[in-house]
PDB file of N, CA, C and O in Angstrom:
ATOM      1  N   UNK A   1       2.687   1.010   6.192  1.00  0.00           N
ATOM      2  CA  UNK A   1       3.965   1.678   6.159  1.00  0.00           C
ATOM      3  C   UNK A   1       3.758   3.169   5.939  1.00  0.00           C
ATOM      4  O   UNK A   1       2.589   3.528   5.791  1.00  0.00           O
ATOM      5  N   UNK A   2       4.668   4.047   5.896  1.00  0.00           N
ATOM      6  CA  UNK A   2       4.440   5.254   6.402  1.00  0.00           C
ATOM      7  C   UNK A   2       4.781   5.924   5.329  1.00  0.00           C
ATOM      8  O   UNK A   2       5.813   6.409   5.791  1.00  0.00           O
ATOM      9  N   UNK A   3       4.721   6.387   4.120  1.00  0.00           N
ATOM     10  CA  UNK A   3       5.141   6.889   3.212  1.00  0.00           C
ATOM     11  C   UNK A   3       6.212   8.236   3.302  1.00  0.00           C
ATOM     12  O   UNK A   3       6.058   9.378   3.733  1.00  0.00           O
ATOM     13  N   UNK A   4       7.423   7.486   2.648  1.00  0.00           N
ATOM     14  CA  UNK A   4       8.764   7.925   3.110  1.00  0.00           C
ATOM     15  C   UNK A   4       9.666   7.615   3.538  1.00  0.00           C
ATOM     16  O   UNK A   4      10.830   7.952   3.319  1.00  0.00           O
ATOM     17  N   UNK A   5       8.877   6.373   4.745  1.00  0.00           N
ATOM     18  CA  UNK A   5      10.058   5.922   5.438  1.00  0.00           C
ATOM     19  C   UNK A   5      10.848   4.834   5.009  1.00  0.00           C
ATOM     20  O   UNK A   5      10.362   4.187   4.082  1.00  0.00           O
ATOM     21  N   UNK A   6      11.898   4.479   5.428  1.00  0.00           N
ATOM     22  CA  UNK A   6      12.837   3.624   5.414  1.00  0.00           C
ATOM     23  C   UNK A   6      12.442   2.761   4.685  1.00  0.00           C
ATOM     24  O   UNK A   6      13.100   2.640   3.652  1.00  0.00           O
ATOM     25  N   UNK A   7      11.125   1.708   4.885  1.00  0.00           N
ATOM     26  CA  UNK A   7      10.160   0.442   4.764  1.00  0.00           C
ATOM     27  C   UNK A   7       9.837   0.953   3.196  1.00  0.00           C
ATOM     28  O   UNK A   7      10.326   0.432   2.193  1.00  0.00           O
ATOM     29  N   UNK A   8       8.845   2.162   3.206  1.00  0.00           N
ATOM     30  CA  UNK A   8       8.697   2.048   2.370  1.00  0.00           C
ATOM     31  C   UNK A   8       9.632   2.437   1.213  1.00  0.00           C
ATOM     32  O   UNK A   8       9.469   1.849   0.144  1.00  0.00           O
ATOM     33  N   UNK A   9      10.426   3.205   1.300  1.00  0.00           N
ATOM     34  CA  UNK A   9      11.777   3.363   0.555  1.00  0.00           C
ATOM     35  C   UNK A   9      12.381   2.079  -0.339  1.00  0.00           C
ATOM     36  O   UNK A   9      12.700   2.175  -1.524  1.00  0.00           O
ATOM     37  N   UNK A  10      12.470   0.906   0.434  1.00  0.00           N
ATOM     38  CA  UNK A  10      12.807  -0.198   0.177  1.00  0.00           C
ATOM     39  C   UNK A  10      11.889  -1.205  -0.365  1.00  0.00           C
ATOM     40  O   UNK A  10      11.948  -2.431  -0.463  1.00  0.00           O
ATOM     41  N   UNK A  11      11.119  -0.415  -0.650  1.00  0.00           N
ATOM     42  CA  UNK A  11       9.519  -1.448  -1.201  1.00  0.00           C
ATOM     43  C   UNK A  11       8.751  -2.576  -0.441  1.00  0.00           C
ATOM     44  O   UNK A  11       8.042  -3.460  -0.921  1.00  0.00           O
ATOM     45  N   UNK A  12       9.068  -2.326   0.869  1.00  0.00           N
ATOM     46  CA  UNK A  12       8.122  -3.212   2.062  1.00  0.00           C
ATOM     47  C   UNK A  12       6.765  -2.390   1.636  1.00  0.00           C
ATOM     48  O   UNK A  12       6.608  -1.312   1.063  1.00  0.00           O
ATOM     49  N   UNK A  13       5.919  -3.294   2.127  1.00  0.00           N
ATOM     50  CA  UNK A  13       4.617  -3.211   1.700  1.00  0.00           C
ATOM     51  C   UNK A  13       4.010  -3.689   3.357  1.00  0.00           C
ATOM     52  O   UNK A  13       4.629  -4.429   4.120  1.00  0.00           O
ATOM     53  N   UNK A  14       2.218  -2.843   3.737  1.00  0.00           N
ATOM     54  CA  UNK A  14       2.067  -3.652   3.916  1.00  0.00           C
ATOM     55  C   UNK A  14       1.589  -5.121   4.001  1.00  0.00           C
ATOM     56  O   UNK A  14       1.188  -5.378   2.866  1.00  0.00           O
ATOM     57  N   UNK A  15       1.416  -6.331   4.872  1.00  0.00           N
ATOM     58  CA  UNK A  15       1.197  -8.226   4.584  1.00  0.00           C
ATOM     59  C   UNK A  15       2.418  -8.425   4.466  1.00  0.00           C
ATOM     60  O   UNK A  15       2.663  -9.579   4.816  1.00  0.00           O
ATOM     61  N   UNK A  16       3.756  -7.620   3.995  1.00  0.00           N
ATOM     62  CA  UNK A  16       5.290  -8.510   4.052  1.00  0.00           C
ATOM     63  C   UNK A  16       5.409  -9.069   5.543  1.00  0.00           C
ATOM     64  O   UNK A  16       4.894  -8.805   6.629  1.00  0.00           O
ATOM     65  N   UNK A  17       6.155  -9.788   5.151  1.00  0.00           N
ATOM     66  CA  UNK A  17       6.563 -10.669   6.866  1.00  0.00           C
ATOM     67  C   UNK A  17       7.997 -10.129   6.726  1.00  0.00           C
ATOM     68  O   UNK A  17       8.510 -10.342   5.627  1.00  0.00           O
ATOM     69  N   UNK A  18       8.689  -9.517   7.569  1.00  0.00           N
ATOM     70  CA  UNK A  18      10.103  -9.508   7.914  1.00  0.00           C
ATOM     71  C   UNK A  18      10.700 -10.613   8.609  1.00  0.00           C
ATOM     72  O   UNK A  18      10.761 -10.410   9.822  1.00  0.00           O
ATOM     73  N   UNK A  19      11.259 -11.955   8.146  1.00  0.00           N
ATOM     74  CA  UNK A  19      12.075 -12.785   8.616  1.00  0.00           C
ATOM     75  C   UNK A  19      13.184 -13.273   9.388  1.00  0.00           C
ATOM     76  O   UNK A  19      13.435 -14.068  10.294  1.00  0.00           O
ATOM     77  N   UNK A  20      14.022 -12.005   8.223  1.00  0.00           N
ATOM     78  CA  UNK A  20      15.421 -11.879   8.854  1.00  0.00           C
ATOM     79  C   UNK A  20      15.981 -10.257   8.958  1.00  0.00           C
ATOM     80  O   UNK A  20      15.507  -9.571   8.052  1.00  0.00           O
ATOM     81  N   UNK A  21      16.743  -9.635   9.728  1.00  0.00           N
ATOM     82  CA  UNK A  21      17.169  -8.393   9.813  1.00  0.00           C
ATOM     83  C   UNK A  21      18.537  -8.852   9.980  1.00  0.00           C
ATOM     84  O   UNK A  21      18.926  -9.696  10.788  1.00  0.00           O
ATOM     85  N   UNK A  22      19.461  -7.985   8.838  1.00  0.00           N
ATOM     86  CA  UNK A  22      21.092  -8.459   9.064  1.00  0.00           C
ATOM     87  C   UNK A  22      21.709  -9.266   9.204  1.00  0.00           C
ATOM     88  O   UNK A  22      22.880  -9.336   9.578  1.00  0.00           O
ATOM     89  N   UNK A  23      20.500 -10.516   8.721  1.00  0.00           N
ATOM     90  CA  UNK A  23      20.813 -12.120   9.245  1.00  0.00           C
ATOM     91  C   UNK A  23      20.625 -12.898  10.436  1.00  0.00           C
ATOM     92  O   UNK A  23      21.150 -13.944  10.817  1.00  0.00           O
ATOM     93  N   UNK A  24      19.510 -11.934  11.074  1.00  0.00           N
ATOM     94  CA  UNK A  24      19.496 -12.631  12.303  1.00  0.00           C
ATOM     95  C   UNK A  24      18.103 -12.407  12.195  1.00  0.00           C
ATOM     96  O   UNK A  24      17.621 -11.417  11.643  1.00  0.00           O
ATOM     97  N   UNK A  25      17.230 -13.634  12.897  1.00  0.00           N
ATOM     98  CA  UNK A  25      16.072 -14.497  12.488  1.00  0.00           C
ATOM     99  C   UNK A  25      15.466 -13.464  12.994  1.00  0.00           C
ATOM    100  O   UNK A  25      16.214 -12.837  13.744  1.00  0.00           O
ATOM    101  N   UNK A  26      13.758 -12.747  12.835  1.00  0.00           N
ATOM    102  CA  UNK A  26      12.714 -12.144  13.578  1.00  0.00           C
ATOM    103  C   UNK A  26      11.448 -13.060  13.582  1.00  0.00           C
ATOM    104  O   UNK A  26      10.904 -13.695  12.679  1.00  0.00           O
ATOM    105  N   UNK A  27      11.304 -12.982  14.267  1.00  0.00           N
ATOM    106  CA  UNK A  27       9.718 -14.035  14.444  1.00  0.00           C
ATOM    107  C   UNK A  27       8.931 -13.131  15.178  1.00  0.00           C
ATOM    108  O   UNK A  27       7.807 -13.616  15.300  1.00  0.00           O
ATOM    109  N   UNK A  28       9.036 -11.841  15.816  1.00  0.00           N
ATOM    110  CA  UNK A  28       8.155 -10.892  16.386  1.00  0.00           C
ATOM    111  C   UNK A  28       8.670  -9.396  16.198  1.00  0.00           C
ATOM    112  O   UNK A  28       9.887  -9.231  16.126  1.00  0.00           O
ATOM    113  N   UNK A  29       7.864  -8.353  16.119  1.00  0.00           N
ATOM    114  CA  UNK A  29       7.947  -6.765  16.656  1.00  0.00           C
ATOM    115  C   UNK A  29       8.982  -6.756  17.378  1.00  0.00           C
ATOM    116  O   UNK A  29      10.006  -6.190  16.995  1.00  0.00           O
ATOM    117  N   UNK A  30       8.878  -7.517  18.804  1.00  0.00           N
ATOM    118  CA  UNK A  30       9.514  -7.085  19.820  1.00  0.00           C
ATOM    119  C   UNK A  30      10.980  -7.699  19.779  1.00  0.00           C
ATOM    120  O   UNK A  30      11.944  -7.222  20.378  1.00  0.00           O
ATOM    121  N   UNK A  31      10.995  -9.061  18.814  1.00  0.00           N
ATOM    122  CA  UNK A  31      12.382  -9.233  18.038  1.00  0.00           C
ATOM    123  C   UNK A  31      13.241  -8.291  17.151  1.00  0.00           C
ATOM    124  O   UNK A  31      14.454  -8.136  17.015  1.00  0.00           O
ATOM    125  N   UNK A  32      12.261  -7.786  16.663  1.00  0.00           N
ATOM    126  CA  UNK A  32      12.899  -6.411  15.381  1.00  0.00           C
ATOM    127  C   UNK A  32      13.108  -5.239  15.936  1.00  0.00           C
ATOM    128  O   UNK A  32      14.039  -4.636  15.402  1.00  0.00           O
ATOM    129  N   UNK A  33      12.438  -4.514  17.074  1.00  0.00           N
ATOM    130  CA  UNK A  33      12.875  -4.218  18.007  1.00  0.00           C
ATOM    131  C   UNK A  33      14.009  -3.712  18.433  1.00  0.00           C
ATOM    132  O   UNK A  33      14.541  -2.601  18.436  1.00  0.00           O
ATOM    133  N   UNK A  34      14.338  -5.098  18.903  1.00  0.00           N
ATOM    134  CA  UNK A  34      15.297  -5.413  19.938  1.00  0.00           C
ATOM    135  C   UNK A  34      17.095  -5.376  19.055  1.00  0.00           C
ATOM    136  O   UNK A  34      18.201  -4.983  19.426  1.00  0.00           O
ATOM    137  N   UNK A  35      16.611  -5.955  17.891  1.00  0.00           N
ATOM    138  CA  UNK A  35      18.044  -5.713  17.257  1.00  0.00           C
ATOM    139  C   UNK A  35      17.994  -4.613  16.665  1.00  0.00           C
ATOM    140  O   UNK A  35      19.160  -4.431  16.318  1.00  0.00           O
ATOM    141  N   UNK A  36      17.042  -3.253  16.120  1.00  0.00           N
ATOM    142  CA  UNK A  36      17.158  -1.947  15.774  1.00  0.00           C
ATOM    143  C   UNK A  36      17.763  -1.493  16.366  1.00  0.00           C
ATOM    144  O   UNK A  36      18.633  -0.781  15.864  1.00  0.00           O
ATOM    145  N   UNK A  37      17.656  -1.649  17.986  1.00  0.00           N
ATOM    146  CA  UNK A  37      18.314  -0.674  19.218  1.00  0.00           C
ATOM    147  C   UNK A  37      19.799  -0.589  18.306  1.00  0.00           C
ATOM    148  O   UNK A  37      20.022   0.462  17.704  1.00  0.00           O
ATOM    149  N   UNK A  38      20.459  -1.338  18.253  1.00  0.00           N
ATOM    150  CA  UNK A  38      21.542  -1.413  17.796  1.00  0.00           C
ATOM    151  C   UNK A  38      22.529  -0.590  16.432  1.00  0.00           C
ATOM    152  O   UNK A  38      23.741  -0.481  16.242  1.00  0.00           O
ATOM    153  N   UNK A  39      21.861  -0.335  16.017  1.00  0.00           N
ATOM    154  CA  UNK A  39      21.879   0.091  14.878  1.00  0.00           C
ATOM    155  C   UNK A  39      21.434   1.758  14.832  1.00  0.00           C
ATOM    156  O   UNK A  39      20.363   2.188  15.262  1.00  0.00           O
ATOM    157  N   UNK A  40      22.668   2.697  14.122  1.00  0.00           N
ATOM    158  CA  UNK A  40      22.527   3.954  14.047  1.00  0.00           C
ATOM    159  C   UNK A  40      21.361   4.642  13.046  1.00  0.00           C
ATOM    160  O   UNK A  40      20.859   3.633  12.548  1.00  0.00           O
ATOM    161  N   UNK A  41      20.910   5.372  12.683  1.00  0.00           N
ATOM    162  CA  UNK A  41      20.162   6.087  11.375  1.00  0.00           C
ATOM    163  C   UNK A  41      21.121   6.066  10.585  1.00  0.00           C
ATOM    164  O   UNK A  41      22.194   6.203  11.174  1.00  0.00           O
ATOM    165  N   UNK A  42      21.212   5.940   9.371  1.00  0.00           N
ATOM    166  CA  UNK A  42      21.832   5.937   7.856  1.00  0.00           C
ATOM    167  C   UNK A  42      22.503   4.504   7.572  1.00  0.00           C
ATOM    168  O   UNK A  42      22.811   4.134   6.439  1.00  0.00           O
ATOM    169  N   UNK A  43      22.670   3.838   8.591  1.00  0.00           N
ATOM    170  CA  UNK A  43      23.497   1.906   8.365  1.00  0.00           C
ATOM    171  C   UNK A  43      22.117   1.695   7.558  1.00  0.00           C
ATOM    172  O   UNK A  43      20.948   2.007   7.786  1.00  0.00           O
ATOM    173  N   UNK A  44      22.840   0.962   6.417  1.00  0.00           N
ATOM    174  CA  UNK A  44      22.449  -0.010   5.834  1.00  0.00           C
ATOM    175  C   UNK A  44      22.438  -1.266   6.077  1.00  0.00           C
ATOM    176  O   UNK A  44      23.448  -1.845   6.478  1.00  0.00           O
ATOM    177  N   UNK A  45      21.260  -1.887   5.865  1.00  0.00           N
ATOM    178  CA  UNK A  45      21.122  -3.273   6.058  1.00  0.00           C
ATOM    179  C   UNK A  45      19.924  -4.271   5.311  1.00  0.00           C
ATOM    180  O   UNK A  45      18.831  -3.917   4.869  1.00  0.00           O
ATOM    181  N   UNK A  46      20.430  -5.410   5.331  1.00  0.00           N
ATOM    182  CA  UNK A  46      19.834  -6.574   4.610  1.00  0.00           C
ATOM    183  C   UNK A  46      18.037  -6.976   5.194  1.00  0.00           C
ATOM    184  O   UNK A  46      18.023  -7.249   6.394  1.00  0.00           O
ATOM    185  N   UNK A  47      17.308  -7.005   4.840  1.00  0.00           N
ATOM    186  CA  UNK A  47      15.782  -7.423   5.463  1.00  0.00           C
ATOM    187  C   UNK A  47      15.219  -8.297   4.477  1.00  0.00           C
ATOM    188  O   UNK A  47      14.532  -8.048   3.486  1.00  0.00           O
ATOM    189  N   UNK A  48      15.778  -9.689   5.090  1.00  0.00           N
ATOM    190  CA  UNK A  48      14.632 -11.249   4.121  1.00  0.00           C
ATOM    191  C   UNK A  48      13.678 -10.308   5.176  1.00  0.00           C
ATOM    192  O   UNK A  48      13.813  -9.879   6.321  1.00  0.00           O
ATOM    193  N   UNK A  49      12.245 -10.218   3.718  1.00  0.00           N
ATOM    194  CA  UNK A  49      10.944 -10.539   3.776  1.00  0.00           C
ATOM    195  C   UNK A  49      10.371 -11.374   2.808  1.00  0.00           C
ATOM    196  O   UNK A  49      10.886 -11.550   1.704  1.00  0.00           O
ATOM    197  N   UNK A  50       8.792 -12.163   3.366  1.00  0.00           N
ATOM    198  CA  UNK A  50       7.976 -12.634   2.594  1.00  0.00           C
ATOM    199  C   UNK A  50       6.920 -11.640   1.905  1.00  0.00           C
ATOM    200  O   UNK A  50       6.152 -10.802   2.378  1.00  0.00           O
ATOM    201  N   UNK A  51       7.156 -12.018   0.755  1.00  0.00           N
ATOM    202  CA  UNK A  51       6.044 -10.955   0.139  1.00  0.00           C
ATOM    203  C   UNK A  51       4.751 -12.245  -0.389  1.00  0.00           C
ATOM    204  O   UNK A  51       4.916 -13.396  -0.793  1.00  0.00           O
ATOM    205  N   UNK A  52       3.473 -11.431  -0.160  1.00  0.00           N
ATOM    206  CA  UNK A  52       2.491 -12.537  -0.257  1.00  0.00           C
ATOM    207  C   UNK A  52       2.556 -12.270  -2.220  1.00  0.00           C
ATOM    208  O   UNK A  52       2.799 -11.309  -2.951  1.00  0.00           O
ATOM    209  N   UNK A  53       2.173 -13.774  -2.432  1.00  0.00           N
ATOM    210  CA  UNK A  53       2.167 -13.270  -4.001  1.00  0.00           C
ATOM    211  C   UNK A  53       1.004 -14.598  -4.123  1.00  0.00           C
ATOM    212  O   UNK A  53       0.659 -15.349  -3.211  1.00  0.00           O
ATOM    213  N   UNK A  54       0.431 -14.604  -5.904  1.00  0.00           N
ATOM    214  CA  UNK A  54      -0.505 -15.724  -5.773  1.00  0.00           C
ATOM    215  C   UNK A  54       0.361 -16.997  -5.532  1.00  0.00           C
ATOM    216  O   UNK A  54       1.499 -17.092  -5.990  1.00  0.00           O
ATOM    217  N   UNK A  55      -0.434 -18.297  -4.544  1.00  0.00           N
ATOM    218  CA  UNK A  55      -0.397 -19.299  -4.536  1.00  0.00           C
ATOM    219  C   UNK A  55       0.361 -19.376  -2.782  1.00  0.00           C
ATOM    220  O   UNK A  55       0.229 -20.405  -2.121  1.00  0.00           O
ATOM    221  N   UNK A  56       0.929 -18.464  -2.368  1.00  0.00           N
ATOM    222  CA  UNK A  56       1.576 -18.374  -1.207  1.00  0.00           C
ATOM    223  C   UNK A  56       2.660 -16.888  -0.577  1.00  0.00           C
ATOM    224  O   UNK A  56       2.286 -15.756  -0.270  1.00  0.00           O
ATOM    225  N   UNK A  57       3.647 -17.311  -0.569  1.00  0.00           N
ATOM    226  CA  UNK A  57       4.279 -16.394  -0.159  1.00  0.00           C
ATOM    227  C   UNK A  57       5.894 -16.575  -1.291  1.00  0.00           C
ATOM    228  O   UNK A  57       6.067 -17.408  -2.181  1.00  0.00           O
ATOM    229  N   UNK A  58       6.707 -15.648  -0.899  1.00  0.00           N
ATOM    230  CA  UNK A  58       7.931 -15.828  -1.857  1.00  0.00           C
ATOM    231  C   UNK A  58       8.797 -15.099  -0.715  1.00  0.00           C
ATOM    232  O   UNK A  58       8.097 -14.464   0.073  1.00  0.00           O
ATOM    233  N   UNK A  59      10.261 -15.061  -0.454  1.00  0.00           N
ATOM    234  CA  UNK A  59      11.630 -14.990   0.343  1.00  0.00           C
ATOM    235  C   UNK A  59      11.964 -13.686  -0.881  1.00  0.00           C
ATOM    236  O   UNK A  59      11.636 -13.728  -2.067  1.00  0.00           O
ATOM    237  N   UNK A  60      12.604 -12.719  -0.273  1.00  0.00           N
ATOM    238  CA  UNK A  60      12.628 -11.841  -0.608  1.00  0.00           C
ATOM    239  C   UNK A  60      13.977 -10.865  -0.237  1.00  0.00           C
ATOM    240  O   UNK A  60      13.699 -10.376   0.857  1.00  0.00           O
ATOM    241  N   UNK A  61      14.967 -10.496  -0.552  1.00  0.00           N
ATOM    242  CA  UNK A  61      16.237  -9.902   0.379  1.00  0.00           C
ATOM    243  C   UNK A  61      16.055  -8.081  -0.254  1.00  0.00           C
ATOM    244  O   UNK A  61      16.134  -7.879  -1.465  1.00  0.00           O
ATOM    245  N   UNK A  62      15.924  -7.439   0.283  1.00  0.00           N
ATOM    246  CA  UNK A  62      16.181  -5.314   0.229  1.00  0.00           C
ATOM    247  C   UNK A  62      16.931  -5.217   1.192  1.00  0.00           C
ATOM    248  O   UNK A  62      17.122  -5.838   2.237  1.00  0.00           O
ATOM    249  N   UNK A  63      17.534  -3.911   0.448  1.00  0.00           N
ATOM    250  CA  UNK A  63      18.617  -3.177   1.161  1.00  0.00           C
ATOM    251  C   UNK A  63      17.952  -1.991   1.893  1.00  0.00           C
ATOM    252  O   UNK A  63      17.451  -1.161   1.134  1.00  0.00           O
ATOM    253  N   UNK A  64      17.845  -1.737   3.258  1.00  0.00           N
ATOM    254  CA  UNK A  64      17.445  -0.730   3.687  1.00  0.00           C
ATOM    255  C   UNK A  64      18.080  -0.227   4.602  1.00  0.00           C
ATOM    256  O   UNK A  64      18.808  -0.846   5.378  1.00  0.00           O
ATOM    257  N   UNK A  65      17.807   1.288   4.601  1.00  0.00           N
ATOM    258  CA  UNK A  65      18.908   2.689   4.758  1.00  0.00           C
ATOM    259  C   UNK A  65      18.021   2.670   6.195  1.00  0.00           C
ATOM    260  O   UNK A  65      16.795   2.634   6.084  1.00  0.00           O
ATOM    261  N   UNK A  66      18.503   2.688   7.277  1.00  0.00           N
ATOM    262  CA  UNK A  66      17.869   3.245   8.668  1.00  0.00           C
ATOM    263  C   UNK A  66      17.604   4.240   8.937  1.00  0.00           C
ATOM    264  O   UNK A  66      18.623   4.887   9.175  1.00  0.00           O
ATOM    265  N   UNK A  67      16.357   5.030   9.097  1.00  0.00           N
ATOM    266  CA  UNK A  67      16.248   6.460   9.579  1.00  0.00           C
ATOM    267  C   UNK A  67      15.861   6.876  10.617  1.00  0.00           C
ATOM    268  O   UNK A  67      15.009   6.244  11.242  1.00  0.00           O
ATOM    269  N   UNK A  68      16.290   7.855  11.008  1.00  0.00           N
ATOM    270  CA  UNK A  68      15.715   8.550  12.872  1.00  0.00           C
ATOM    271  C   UNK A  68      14.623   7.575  13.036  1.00  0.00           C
ATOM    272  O   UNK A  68      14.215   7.014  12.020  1.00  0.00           O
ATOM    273  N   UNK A  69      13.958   7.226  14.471  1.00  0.00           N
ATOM    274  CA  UNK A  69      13.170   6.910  14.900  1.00  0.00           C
ATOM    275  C   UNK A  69      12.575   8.043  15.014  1.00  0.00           C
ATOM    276  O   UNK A  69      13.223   9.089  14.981  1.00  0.00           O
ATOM    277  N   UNK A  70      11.127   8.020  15.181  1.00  0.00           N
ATOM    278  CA  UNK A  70      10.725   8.966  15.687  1.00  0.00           C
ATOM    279  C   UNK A  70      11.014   9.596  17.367  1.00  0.00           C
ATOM    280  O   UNK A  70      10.661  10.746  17.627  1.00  0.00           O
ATOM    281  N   UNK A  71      11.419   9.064  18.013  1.00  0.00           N
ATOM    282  CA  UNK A  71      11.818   9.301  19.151  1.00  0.00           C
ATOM    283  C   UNK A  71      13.091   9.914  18.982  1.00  0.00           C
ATOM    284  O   UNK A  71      13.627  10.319  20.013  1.00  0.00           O
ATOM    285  N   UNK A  72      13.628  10.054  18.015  1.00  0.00           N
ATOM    286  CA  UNK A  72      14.814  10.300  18.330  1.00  0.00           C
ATOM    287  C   UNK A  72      14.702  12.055  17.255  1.00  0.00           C
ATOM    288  O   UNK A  72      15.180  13.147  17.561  1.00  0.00           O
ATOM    289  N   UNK A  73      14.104  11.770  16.334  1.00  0.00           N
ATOM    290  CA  UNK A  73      13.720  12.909  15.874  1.00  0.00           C
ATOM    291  C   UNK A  73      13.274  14.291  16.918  1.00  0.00           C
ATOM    292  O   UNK A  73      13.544  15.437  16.558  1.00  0.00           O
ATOM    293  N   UNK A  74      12.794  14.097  17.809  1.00  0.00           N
ATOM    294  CA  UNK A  74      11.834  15.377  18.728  1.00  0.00           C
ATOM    295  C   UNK A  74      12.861  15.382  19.566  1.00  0.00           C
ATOM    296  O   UNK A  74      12.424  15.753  20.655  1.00  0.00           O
ATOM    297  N   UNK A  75      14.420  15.085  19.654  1.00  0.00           N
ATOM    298  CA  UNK A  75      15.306  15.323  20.768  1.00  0.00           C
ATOM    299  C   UNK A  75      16.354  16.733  20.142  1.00  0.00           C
ATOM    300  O   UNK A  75      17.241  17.205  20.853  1.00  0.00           O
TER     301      UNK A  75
END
């Protein structure tokens, strides 16, 4: 994670698994992706992750603030 951003703002780490975004399931990148498009810089939103902890993993819900993409930053 990128120190600063959004992720880490919200205490994603990285090894978290992102699950769910806004309630809707991710099982890939190109899933998380695909529902960011959607979504402005500054919306807030819900992100189930797994955080690895001893013995396995644990379900996890943060609130995170959306910021510029970088693509959208250099416009």
């Amino acid at each position: 994670m990128e120190s600063g951003s959004a992720a880490d703002k919200a205490g994603i780490v990285r090894g978290d698994v992102i699950v769910k975004f806004d309630g809707q399931s991710v099982s890939s990148m190109e899933d998380l992706k695909n529902l960011m498009q959607y979504y402005e810089a500054g919306t807030t939103v819900e992100i189930t992750i797994k955080k690895q902890s001893e013995g396995g993993y644990n379900e996890e819900e943060v609130s995170v603030t959306l910021g510029k993409r970088p693509a959208e930053s250099a416009q």
